[in-house]
N, C-alpha and C positions, 0 to 999 in steps of 0.2 A: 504494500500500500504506500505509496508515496503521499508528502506531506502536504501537496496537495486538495488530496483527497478524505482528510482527515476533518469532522464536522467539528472544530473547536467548541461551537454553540449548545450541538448537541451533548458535548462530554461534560462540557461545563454544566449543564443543564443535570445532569446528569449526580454531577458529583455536589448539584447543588450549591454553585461558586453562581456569583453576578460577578463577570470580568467586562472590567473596560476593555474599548477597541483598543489600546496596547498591549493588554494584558492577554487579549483574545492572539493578537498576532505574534507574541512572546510565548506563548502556552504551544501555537500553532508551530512555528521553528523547531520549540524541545519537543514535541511527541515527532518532529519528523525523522530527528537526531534520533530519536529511540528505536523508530521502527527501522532507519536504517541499519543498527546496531544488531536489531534481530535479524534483516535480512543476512548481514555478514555473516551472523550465528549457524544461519542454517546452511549456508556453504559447508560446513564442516562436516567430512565424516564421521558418524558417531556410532555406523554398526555394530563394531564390536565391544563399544562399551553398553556396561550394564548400567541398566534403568536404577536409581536412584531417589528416596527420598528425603534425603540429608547428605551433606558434603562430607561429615564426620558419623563413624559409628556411635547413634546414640543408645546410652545403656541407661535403665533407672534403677537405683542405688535404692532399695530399700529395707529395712530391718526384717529379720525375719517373725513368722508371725507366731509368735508362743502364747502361755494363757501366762498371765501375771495378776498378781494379785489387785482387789481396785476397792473402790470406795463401797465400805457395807452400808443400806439403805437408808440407817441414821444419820450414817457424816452426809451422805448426798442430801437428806433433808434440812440438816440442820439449819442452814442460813435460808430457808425459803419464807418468802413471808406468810403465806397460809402454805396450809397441807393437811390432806384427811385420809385417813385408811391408807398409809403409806406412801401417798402419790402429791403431786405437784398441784395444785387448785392456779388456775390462770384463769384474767378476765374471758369472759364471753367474745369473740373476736365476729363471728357470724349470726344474723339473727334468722 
């Protein structure tokens, strides 16, 4: 797509910007620089590399999951300002 061809108004419109006429024909120049950047991109052979979604191998680091000991149902109530039959009382939120 050459830049040209690029609806400034519409993207703008789009992304929800009101650009002034410089702004329109400044926005118009860098998406034309961009999409030139991707034509160059795709010159590139890429058959033999594999599909990718992250540049770096990502791993999540998390604890393992074991039973630990936790709050018996007095300390959890303790600081509650009402509570009946062992549970939490909170305002009415729906009617």
């Amino acid at each position: 797509m050459a830049a040209t061809e690029i609806d400034v108004k519409y993207v703008a419109h789009l992304a929800r910007l009101a650009l002034s006429p410089a702004e329109e024909q400044k926005l118009g120049e860098q998406l034309g620089h961009i999409l030139g950047y991707i034509e160059k991109l795709r010159e590139l052979d890429v058959a033999h590399v594999e599909p990718t979604a992250h540049a770096v191998p990502m791993v999540n680091i998390t604890r393992a999951d074991e039973v630990r000991p936790s709050l018996s149902q007095a300390e959890a109530l303790r600081n509650a300002p009402r509570q009946a039959n062992g549970l939490f009382i909170v305002p009415k939120v729906v009617e």
